[in-house]
Backbone as CSV, one residue per row, in Angstrom:
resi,resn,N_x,N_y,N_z,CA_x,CA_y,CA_z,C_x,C_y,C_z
1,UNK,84.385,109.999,124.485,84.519,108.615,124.031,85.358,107.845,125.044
2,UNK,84.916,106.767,125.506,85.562,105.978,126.397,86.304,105.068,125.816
3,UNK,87.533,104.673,126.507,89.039,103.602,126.077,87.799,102.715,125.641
4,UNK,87.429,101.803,126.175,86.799,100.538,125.609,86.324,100.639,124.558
5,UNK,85.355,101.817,124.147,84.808,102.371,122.717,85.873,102.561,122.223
6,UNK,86.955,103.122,122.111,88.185,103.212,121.318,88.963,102.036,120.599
7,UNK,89.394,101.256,121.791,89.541,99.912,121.534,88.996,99.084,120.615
8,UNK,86.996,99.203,120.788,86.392,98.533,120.189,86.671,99.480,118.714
9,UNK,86.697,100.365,118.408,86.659,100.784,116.610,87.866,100.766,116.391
10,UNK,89.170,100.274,117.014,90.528,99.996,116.296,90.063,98.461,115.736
11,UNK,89.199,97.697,116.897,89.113,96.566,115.945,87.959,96.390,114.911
12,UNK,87.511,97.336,114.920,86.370,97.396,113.505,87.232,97.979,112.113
13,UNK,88.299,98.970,112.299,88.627,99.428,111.029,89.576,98.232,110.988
14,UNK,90.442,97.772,112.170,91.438,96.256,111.407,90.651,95.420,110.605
15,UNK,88.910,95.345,111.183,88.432,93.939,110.492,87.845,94.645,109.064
16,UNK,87.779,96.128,108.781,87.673,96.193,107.507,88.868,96.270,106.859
17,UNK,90.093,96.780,107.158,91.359,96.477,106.118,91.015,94.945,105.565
18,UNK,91.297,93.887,106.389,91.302,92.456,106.351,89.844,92.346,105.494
19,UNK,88.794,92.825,105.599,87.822,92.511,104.918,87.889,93.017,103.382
20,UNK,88.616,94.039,103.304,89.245,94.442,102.076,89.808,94.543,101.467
21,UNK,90.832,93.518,101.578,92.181,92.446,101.253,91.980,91.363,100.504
22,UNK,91.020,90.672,101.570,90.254,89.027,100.998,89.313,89.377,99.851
23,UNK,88.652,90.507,100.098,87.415,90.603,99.246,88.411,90.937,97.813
24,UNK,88.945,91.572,97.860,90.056,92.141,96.447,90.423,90.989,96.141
25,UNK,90.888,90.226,96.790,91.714,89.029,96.848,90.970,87.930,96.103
26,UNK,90.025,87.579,96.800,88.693,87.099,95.910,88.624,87.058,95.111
27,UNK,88.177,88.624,94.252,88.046,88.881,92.872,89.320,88.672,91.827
28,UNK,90.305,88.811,92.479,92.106,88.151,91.535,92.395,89.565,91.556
29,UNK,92.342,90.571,92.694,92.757,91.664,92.289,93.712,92.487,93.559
30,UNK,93.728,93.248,93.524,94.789,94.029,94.914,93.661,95.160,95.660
31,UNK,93.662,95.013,96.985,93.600,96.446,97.417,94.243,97.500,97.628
32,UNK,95.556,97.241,97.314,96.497,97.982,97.489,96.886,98.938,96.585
33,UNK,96.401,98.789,94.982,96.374,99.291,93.550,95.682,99.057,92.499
34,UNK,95.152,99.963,92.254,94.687,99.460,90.862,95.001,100.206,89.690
35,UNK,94.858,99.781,88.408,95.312,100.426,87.338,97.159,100.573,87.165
36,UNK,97.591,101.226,86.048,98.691,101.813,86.004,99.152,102.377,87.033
37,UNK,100.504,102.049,87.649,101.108,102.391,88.222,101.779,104.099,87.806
38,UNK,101.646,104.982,88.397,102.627,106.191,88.221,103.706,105.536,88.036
39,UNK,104.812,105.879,87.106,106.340,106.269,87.026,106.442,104.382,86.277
40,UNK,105.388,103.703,86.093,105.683,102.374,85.265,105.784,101.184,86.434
41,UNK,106.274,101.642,87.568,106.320,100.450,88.968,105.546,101.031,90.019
42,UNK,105.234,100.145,91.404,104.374,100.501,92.039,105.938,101.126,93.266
43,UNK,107.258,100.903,92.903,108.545,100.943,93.477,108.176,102.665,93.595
44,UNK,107.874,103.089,91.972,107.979,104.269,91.890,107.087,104.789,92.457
45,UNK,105.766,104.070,92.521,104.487,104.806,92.330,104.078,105.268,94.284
46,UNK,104.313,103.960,94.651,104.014,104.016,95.869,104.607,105.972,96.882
47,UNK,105.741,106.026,96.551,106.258,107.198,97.023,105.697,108.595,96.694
48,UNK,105.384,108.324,95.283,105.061,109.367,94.629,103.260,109.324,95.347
49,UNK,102.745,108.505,95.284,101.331,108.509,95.756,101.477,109.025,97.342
50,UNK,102.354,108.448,97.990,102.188,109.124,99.855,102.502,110.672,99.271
51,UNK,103.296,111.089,98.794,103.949,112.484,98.767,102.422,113.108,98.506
52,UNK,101.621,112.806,97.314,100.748,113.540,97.012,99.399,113.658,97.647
53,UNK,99.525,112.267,98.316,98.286,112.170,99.372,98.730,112.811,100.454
54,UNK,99.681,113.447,101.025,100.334,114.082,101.929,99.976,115.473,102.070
55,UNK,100.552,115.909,100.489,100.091,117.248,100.322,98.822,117.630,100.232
56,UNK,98.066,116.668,99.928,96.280,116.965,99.659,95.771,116.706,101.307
57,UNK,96.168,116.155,102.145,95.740,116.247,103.368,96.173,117.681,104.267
58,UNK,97.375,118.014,103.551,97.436,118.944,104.356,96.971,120.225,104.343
59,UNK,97.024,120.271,102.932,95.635,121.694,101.878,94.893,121.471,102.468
60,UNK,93.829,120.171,102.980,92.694,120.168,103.224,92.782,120.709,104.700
61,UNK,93.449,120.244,105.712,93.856,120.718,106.992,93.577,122.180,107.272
62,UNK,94.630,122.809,106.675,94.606,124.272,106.425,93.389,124.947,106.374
63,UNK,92.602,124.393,105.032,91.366,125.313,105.079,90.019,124.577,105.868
64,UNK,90.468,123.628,106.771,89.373,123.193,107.780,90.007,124.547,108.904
65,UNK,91.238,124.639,109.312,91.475,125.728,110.877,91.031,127.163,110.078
66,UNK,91.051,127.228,108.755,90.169,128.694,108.415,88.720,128.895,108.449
67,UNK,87.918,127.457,108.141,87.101,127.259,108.327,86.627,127.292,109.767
68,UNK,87.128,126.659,110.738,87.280,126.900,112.223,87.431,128.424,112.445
69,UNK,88.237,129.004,112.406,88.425,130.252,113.056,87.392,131.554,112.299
70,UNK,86.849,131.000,111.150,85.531,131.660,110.721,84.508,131.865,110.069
71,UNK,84.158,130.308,110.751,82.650,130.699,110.377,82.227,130.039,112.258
72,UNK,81.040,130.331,112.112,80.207,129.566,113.473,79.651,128.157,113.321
73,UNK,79.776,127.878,112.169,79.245,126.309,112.389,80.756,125.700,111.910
74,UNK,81.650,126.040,111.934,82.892,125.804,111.916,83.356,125.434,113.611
75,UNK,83.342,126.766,114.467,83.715,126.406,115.680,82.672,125.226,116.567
76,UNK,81.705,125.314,116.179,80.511,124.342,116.827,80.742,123.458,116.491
77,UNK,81.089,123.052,115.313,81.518,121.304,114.907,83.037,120.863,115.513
78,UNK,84.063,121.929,115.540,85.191,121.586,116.785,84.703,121.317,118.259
79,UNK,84.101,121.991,118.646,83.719,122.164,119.773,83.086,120.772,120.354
80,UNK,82.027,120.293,119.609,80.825,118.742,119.525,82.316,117.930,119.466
81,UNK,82.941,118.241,118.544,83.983,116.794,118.527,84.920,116.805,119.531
82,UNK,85.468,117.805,120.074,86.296,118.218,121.006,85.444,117.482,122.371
83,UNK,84.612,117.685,122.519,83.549,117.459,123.666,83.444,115.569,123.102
84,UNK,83.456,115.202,122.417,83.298,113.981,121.953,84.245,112.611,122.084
85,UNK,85.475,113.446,121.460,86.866,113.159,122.245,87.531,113.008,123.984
86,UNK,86.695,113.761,124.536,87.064,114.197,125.857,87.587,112.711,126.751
87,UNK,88.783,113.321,127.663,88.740,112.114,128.293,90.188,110.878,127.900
88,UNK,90.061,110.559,126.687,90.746,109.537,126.035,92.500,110.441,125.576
89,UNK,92.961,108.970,126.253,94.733,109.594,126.385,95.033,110.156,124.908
90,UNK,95.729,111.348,124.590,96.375,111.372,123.194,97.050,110.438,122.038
91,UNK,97.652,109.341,122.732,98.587,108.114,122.121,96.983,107.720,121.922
92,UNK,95.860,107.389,122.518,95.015,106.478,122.089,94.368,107.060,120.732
93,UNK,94.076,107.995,121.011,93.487,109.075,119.653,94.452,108.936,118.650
94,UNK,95.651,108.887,118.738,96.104,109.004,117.586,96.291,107.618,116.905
95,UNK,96.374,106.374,117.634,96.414,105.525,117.377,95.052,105.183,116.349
96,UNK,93.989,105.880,117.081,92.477,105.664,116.599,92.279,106.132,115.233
97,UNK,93.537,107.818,115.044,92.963,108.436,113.681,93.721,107.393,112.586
98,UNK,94.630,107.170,112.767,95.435,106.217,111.786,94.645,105.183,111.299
99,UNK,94.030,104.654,112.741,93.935,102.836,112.712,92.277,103.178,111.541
100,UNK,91.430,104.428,111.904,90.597,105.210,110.965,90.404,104.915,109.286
101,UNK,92.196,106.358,108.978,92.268,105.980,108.022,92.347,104.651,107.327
102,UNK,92.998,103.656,107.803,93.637,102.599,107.212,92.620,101.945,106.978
103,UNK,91.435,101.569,108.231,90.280,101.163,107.702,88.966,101.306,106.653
104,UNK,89.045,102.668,107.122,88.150,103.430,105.769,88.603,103.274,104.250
105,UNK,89.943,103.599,104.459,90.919,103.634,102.824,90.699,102.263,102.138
106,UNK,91.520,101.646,103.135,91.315,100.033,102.323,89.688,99.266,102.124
107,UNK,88.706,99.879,102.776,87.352,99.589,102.391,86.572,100.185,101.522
108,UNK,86.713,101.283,101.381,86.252,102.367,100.533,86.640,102.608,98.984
109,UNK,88.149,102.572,99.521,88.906,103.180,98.429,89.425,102.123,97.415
110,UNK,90.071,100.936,98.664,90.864,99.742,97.826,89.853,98.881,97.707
111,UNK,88.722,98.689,98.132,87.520,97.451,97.131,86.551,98.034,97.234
112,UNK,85.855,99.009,97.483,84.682,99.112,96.907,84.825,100.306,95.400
113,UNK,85.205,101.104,95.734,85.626,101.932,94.831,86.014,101.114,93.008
114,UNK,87.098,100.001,93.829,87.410,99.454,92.006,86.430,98.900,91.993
115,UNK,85.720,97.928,92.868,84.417,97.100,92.268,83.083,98.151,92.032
116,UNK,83.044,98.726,92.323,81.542,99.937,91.694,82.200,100.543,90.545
117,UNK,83.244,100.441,90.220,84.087,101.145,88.561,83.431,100.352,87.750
118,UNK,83.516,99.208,87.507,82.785,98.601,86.620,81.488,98.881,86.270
119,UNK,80.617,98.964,87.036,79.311,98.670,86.947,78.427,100.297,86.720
120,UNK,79.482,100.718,87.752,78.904,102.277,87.601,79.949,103.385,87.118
121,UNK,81.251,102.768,86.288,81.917,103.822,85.820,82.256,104.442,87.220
122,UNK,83.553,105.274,86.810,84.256,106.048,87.986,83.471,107.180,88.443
123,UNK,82.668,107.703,87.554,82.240,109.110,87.959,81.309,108.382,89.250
124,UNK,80.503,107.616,88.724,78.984,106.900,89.566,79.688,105.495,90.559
125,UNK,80.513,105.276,90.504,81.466,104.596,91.807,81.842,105.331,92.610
126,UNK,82.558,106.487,92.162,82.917,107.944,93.435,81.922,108.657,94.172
127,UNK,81.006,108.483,93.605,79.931,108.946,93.912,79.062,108.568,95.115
128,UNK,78.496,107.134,94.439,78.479,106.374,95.604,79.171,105.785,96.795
129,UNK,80.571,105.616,96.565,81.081,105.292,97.584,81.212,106.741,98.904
130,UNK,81.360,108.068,98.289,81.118,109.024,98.799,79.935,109.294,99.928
131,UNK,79.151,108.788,99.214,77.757,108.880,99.832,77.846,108.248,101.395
132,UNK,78.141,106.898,100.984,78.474,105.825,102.000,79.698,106.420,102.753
133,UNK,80.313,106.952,102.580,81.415,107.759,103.140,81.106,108.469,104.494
134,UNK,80.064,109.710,103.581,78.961,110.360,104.614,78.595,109.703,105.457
135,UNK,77.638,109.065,105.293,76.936,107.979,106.105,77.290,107.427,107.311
136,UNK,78.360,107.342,107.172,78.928,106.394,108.010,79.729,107.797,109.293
137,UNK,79.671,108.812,109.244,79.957,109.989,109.850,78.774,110.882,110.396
138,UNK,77.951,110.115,109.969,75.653,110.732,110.445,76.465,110.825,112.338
139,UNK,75.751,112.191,111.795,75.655,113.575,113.204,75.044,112.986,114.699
140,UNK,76.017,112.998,115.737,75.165,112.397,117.103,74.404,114.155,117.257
141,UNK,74.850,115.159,117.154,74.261,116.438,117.514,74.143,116.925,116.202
142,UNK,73.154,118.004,116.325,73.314,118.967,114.775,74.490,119.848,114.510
143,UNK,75.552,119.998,115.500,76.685,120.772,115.357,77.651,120.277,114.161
144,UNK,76.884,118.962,114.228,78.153,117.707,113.692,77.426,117.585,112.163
145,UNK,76.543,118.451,111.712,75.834,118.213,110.688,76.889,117.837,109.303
146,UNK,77.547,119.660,109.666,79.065,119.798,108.483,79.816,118.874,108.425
147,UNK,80.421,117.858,109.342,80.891,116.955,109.319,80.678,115.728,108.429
148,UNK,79.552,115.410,108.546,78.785,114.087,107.567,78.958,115.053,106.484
149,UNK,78.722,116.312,105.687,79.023,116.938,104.519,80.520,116.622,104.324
150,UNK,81.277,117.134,105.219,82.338,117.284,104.747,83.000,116.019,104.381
151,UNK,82.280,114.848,104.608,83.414,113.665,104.894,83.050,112.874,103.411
152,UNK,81.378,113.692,102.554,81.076,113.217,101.299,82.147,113.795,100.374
153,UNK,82.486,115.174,100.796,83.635,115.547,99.877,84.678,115.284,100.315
154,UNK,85.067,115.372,101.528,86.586,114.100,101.371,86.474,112.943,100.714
155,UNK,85.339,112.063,100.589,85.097,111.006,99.862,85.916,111.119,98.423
156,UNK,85.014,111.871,97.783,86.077,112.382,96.188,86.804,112.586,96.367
157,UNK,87.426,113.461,97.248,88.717,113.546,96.942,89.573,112.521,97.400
158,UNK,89.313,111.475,98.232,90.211,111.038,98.514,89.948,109.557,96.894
159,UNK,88.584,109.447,96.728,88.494,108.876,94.966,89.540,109.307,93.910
160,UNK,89.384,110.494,94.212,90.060,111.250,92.854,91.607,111.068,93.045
161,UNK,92.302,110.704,94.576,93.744,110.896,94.703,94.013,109.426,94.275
162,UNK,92.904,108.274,94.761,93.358,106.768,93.939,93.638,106.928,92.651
163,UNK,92.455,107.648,92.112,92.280,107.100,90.024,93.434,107.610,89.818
164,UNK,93.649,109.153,90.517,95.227,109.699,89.895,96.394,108.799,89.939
165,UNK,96.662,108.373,91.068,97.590,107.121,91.399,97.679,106.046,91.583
166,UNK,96.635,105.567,91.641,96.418,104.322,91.170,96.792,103.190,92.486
167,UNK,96.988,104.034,93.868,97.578,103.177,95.236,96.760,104.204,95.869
168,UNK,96.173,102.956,96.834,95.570,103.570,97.726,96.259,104.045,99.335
169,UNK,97.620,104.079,98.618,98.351,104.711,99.573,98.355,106.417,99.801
170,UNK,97.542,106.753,98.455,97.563,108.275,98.250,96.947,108.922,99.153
171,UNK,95.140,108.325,98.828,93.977,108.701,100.100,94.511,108.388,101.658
172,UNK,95.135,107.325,101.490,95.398,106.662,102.940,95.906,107.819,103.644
173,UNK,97.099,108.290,102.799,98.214,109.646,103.731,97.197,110.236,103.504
174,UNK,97.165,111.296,103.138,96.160,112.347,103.448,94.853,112.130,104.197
175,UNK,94.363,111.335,103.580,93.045,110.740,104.963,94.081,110.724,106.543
176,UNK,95.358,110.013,107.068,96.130,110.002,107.834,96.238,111.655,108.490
177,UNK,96.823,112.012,107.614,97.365,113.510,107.772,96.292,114.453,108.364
178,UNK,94.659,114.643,107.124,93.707,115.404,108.237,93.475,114.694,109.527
179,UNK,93.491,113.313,109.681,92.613,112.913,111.079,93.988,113.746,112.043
180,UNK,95.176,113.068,111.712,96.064,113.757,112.933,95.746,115.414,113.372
181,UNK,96.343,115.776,112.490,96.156,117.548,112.063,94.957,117.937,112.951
182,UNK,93.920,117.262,112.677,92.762,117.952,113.319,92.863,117.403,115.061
183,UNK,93.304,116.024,114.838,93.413,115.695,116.289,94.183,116.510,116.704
184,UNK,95.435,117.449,116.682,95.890,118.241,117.412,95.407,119.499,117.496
185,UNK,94.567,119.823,116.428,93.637,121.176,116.809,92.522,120.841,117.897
186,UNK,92.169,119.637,118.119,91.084,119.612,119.027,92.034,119.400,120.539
187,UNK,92.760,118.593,120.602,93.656,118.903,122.084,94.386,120.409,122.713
188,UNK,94.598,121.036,121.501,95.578,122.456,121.354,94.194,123.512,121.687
189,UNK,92.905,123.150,121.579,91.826,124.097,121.987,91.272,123.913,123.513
190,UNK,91.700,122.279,123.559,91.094,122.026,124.974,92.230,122.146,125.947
191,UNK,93.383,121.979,125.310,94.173,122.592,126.504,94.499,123.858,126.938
192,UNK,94.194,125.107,126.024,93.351,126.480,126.013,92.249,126.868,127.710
193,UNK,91.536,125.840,127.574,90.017,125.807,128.098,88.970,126.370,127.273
194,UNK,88.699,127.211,127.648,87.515,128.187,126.601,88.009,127.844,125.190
195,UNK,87.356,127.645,124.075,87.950,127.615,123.050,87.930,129.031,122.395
196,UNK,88.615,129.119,121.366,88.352,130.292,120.734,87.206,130.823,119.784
197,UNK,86.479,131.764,119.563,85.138,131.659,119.157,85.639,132.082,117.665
198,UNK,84.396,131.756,117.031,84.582,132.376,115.104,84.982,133.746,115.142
199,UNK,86.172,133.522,114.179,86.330,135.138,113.826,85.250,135.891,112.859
200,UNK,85.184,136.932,112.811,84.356,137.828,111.711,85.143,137.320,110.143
201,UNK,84.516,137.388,109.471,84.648,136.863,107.775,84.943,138.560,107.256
């Protein structure tokens, strides 16, 4: 991925935060929360939501480098992204996984998510927004297949960490937490050279 391509999708996820601000905003509502606050304030809630979106990013982390170290379409989908990444300074990548989350979260999570609650109930709002989740992660190679899977079930879960808390500060950290996490497994392999191949199961 080249700086200029980088550049250009920090300013696509800024123009979806902002697009998912106004649009909330619009409707008389927040992207920032919805529902009951944990602990009665959002004073309380807000902390308590990073802590737990924290910990759910990092569970998820964990069993992506087990997933990596064994299976084979585990190391092939590091490998495609590693190869994908190539090139682009570390400060820029990381700038990119953040600037990521923040965009995805607040589009996904903080207005589309409450506005498909209505119409389609939470189960069939998570659902769909999931989908679209995927979608938006569709495979340049077939290595990258697991990827567009995996990013439908990060979808829920990162659904399921809003409804619990009600701030979409929850998904945000943990959405935050895997992009980093993994961004340093993909630099920590390429600065290796050879990467390491699947272990036996």
């Amino acid at each position: 991925m080249s700086s200029p391509r980088v550049t250009a999708a920090r300013f696509v996820y800024a123009g979806s935060a902002a697009l998912a601000v106004g649009w909330r905003h619009a409707l008389g509502a927040s992207a920032l929360h919805d529902g009951a606050p944990l602990g009665g304030t959002h004073a309380i809630a807000l902390p308590l939501a990073l802590s737990v979106g924290a910990l759910g990013g990092v569970a998820v982390t964990a069993l992506s480098r087990v997933i990596v170290r064994r299976t084979a379409w585990g190391a092939a989908m590091r490998d495609a992204l590693a190869e994908g990444l190539a090139g682009v300074p570390a400060e820029r990548l990381a700038g990119l996984a953040l600037a990521a989350a923040v965009g995805e979260e607040f589009l996904f999570r903080g207005a589309l998510l409450p506005t498909l609650t209505g119409p389609l109930g939470f189960g069939g709002a998570a659902l769909a927004t999931s989908v679209l989740f995927g979608l938006l992660h569709l495979p340049s190679t077939p290595a990258l297949r697991p990827w567009t899977a995996s990013a439908m079930v990060m979808g829920l879960l990162f659904a399921l960490l809003y409804r619990l808390t009600g701030e979409v500060a929850a998904p945000l950290a943990a959405h935050a937490v895997i992009n980093l996490e993994n961004l340093d497994l993909l630099r920590a392999e390429r600065a290796r050279g050879a990467p390491e191949g699947p272990r036996p199961a």
